[in-house]
ZATORTOR-848207 format. One record per residue: residue in one letter; x, y, z of N, C-alpha, C in turn. Coordinates in steps of 0.001 Angstrom, whole numbers, plus 500000, padded with zeros to 6 digits. Example, Ala and Ser with C-alpha at 12.3 -4.5 7.8 and 13.67 -1.06 7.14 Angstrom:
BEGIN
A513190494310507800512300495500507800513200496700507800
S512850497750507080513670498940507140512900500030507870
//
This chain:
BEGIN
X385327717428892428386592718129892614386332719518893187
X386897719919894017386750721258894914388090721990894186
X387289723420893753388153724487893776388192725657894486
X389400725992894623389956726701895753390452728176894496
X390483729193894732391027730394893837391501730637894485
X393154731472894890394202731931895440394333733459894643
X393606734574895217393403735775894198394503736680894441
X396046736218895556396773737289895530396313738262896953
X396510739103896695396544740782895932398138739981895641
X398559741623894712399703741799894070400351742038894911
X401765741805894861402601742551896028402543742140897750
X401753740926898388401603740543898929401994738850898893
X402954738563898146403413737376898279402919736476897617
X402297736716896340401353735906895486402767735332894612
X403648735564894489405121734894893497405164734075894093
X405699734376895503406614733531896329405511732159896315
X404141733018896359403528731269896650403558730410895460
X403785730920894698403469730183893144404490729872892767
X405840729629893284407313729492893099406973728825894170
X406680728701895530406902727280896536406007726409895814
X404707726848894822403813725694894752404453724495893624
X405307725360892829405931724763891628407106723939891986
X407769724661893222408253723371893494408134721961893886
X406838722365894606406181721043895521405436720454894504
X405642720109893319404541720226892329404463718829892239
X405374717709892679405266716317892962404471715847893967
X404970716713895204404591715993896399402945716424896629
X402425717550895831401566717870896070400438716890894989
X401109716860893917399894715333893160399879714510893846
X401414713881894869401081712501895597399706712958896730
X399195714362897056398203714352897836396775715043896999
X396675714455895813395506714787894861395243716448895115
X396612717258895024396075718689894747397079719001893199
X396084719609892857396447720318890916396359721416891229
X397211722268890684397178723296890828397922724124888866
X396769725325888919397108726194887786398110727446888260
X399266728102887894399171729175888086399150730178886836
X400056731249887255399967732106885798400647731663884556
X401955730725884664402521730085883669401344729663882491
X399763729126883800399217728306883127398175729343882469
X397710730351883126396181730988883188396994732130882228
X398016732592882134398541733278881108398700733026879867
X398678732114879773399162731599878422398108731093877497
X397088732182877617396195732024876763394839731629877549
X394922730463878553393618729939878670392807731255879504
X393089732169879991392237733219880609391785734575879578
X393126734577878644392860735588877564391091736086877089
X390280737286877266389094737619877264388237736939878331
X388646736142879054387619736209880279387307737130880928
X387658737550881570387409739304882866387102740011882251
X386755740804882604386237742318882388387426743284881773
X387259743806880537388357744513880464388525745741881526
X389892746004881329389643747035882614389748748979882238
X389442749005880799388897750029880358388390751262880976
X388311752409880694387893753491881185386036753185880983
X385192753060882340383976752662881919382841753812880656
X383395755100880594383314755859879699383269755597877895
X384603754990878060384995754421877059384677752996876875
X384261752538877556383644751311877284381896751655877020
X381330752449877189379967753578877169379732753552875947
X380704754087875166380739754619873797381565753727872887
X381970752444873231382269751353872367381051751313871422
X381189750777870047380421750419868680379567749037869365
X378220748755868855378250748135869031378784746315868311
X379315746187867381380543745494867019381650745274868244
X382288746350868244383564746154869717382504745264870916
X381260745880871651381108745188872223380846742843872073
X379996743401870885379969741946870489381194741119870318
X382076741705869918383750741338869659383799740397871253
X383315741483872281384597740875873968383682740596874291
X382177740130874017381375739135874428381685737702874278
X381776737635872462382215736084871999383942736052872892
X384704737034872780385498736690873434385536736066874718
X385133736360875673384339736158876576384056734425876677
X382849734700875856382493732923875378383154732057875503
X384026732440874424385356731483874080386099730936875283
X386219732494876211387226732045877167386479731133878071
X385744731481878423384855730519879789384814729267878889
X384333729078877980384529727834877684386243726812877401
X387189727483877335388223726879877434388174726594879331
X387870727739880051388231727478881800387581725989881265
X386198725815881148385706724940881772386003723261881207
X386699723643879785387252722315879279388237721735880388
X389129722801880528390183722612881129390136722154882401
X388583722668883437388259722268884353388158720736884023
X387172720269882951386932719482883244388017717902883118
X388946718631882499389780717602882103390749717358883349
X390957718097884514391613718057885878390274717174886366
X389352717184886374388389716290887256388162714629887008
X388830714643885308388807713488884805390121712455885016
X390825713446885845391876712883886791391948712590887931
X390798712677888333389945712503889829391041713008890557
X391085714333890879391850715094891590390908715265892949
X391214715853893828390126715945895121390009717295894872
X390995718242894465391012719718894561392269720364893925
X391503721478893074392478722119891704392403723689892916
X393964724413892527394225725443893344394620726542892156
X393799727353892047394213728122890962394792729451891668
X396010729827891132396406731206891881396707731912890821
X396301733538890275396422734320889377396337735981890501
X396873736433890767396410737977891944395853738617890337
X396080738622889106395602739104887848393958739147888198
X393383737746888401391554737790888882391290739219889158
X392302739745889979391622740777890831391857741971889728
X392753742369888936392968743319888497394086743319888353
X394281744794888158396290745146887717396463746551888612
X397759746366889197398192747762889860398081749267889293
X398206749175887701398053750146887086396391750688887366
X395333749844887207393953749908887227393972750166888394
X394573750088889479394297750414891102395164751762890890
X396157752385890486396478753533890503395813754738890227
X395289753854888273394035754928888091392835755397889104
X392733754184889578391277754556890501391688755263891915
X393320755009892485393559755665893502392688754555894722
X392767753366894654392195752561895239392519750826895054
X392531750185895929393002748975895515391349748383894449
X391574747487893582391075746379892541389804747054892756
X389566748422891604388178748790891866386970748003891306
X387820746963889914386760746305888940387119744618889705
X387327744667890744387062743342891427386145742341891098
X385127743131891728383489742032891532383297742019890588
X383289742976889088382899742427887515383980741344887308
X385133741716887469385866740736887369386036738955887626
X385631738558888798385485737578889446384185737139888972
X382833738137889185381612737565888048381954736477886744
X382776736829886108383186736295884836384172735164885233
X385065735367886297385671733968886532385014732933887566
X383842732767888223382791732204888660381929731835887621
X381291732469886174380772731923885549381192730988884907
X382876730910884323383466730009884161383536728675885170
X384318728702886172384654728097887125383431726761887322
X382274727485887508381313727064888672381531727305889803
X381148726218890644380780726559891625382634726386892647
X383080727118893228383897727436893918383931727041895568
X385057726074896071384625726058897616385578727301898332
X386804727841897839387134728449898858388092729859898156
X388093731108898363388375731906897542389657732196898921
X391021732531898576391712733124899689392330735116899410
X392587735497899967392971737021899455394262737577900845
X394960737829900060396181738038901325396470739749900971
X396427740190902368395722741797902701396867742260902797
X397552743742902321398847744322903304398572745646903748
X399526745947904819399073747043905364399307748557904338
X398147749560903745398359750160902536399249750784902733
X399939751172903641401422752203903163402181751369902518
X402506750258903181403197749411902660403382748915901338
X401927748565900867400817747898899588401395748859898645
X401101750152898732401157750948897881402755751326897462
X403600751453898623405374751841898381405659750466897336
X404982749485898050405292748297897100404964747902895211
X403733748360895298402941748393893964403349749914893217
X403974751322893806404609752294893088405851752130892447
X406738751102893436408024750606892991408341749837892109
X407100748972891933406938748013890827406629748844889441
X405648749738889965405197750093888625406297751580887794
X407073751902888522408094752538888340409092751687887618
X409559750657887865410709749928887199409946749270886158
X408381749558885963408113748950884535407829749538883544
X408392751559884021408046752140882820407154753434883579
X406495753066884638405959754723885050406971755754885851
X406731756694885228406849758118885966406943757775887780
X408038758302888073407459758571889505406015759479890400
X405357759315890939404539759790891446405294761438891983
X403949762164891661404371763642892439403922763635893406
X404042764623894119403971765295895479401876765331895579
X401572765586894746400175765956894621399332764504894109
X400292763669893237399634762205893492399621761667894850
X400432761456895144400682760836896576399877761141897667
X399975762523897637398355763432898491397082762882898118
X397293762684897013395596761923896944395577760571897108
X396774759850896963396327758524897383395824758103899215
X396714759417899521396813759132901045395823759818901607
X395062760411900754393896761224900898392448760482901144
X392598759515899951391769758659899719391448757248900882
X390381757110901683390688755869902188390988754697901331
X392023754043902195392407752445901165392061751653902362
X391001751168901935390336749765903060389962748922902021
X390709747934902345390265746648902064389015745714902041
X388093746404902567386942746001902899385923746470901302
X385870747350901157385209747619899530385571746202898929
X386777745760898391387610744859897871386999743545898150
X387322742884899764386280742032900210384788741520899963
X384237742838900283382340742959900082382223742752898097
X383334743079897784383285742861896128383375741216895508
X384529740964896110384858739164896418383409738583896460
X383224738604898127381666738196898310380801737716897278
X380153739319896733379122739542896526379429739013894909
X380596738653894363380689737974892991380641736502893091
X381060735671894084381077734178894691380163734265896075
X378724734603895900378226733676896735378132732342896914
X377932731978898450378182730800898486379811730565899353
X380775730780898587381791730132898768382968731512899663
X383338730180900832383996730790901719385284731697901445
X385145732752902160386428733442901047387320734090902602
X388495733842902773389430733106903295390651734734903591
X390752735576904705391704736571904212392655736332905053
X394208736449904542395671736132905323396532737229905442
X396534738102906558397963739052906229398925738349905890
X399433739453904989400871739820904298402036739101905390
X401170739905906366402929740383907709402820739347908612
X401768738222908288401981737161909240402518735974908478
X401910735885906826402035734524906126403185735352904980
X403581735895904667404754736501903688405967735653903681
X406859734916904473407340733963904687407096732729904576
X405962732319905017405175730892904954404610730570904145
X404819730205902942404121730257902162403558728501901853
X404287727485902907403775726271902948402458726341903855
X402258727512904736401151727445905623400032727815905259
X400255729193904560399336729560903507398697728596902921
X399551727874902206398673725958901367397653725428902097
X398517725368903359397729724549904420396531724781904826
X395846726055905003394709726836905278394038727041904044
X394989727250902895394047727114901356393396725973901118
X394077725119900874394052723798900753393039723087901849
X393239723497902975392645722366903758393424721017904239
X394642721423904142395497720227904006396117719972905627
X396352718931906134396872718589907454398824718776907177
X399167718553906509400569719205906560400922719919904756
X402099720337904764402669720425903025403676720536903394
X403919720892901666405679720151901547406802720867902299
X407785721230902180408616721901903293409406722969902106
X409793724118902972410106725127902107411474724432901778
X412389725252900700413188725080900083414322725780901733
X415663725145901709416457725015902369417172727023902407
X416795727463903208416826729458903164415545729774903069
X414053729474902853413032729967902373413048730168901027
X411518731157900676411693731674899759410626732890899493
X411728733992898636410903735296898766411426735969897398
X409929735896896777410367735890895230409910737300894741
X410587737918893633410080739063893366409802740547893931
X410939740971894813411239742227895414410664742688894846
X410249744442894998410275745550894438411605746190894834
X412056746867893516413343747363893375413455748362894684
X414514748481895240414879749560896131414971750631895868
X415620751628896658415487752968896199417074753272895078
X418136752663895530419244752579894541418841751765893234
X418173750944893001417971750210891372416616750871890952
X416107751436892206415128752807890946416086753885890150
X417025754009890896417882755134890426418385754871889074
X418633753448889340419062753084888014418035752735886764
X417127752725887129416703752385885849415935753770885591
X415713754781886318415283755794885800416459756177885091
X417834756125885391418699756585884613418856756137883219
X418375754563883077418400753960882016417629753774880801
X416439754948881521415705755593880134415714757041880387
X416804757581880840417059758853880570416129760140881438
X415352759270882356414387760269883123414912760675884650
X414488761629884821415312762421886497414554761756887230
X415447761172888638415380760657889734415220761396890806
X414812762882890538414631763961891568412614763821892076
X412502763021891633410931762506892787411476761410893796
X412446761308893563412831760161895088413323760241895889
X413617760037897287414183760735898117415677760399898513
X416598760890898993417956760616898855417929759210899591
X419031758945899755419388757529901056418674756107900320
X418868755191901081418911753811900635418106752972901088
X417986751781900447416577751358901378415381751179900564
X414216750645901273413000750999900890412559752448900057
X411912752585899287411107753535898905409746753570899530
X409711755020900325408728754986900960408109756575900878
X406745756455899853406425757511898965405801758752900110
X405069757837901056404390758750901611405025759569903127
X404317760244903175405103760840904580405164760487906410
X405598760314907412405308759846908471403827759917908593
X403151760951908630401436761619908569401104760525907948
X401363760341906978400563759678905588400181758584906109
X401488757887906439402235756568906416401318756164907607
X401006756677908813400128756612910134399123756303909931
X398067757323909062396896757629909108396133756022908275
X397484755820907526397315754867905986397254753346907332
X398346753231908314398214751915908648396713751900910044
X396511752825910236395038752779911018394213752308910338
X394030752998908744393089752550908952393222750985908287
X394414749955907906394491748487908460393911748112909630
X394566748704910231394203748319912008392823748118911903
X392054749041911034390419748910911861389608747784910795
X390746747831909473390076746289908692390285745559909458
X391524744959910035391955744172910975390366743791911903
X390760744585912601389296745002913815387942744265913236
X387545745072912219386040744311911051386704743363911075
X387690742838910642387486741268910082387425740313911216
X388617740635912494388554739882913157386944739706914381
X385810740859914099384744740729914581384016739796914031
X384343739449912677383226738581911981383083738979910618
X383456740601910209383753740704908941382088740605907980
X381202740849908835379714741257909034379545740050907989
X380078738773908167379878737371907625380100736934906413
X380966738430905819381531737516904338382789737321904662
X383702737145905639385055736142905100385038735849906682
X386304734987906669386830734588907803388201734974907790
X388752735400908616390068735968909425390895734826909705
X392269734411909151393160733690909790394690734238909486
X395286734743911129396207735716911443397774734896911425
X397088733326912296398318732843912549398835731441911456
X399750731631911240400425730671910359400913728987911253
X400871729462912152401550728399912895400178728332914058
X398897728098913907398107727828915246398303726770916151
X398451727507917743398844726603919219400649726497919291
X401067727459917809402906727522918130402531729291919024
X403639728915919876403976730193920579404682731500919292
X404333732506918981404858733357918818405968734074918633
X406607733631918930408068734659919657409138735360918856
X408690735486917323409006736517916954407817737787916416
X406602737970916612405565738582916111405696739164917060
X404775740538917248404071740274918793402666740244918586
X401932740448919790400362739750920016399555740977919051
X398526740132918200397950740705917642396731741719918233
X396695742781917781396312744129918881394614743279918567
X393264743270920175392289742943919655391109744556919841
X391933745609919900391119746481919650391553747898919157
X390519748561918391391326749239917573392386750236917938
X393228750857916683394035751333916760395208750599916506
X396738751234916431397932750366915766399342751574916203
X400565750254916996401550751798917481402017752198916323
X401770753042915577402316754099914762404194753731914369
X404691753413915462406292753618915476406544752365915173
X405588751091915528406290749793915550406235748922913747
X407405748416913550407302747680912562407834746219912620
X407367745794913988407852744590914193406854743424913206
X407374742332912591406286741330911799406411741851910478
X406745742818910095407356743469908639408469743120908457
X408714742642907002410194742243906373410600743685905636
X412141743426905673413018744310906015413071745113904431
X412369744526903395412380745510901745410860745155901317
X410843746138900071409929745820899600409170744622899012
X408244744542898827407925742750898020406731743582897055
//
């Protein structure tokens, strides 16, 4: 049985796929694919696998008791993955599709660090030791202004503070390349091909996405409108729910729409440097992943436009971007 991991990122359309996969959840046994998602990997069977995502300080000066504690924990958990593995194989499945963007981390842990999924590779270490051996890891990339307006908005309507003027400076301060993230993937699943999809090409498609995960010659057909699950709140239902625990809405900016934290400057400097992951990956990605842009390969185009093949990115254009946050 071949497994495939579907790691997300957050905020890049990891719902929507796990809401088309649940629907197809017939047609896809009639073609021997199983699939886990978080319904499943939440509910206990992942509980102490990963790496906690702790201050490594504070994990320094843990007793040694606490540590022994999230070792056996640990234990425990890899050994439930692998029951569980093995009991999908005893169904002679051809291939189990596990999708959790959790593998990678949590938005909060990427805030702290001011960086996307800094505990990536410990992370994935521990779900590879479980697993075994892995054929195909996928990771769907967005462009970071975007990534980030998206993952602040979220984490705002779940209870954080709006970002200040002087957070925001440092995020935009900080390079956010995707490539750290990647080389982390890698270097925790050798061996196994690990697979990266923009946001702004497959965010819609989320039957095509399958198709390239999977390996599959067709899948099931989207639901009749698409489907696009799990917005991030806009800039009017931030308003509201900051109002609804009593905190000022004076970190946000007036008008309607998207929330969009950073500044034109920011917002520029932030999608270059996409453009030049873009660039690395589509050179070869110095041979840990492979690049696949188009959702529809040998269909004409004609609402995208042509993907730029050298660096740089027009600043002004937001054509291939959907119209709110996700």
């Amino acid at each position: 049985m071949d497994i495939v991991l579907h790691l997300g990122a957050h905020r890049a359309g990891s719902t929507t796929f796990q809401t088309y996969l649940r629907g197809a959840d017939a047609p896809l046994a009639g073609q021997g694919v199983g699939f886990w998602g978080p319904w499943r990997t939440r509910n206990g069977l992942f509980h102490g696998l990963m790496a906690p995502s702790a201050d490594p300080v504070a994990a320094r000066r843990a007793t040694g008791r606490v540590r022994l504690a999230v070792a056996a924990s640990a234990r425990r958990a890899t050994g439930r993955v692998r029951l569980a593995v093995a009991a999908s194989a005893r169904r002679e499945l051809p291939l189990l599709l596990v999708t959790d963007e959790d593998m990678l981390g949590s938005p909060r842990a990427c805030l702290r660090a001011r960086r996307p999924y800094p505990q990536a590779g410990q992370r994935l270490a521990r779900v590879a030791e479980a697993f075994g051996p892995v054929r195909r890891t996928v990771l769907q990339i967005r462009s970071p202004e975007m990534w980030w307006a998206s993952a602040l908005a979220f984490l705002v309507g779940r209870g954080l503070p709006p970002p200040d003027v002087a957070q925001i400076d440092a995020l935009a301060a900080r390079e956010q390349s995707w490539r750290p993230v990647i080389a982390d993937i890698a270097a925790a699943l050798p061996g196994t091909e690990l697979l990266v999809t923009p946001f702004e090409r497959f965010a819609s498609r989320p039957d095509r996405l399958l198709m390239h995960a999977a390996g599959l010659r067709f899948a099931p057909p989207l639901p009749s409108g698409g489907i696009w699950e799990h917005r991030g709140p806009d800039l009017a239902r931030l308003r509201v729910l900051l109002a609804e625990r009593g905190a000022a809405a004076a970190a946000l900016p007036e008008g309607e729409g998207r929330w969009m934290p950073f500044s034109p400057g920011q917002a520029a400097r932030l999608r270059e440097t996409y453009a030049d992951d873009l660039f690395w990956l589509r050179a070869g990605a110095d041979g840990l992943a492979r690049l696949t842009e188009d959702p529809e390969p040998g269909q004409d185009r004609i609402n995208w436009p042509p993907a730029p093949r050298e660096r740089g990115q027009d600043d002004d254009s937001q054509d291939g971007r959907l119209a709110q946050s996700r």
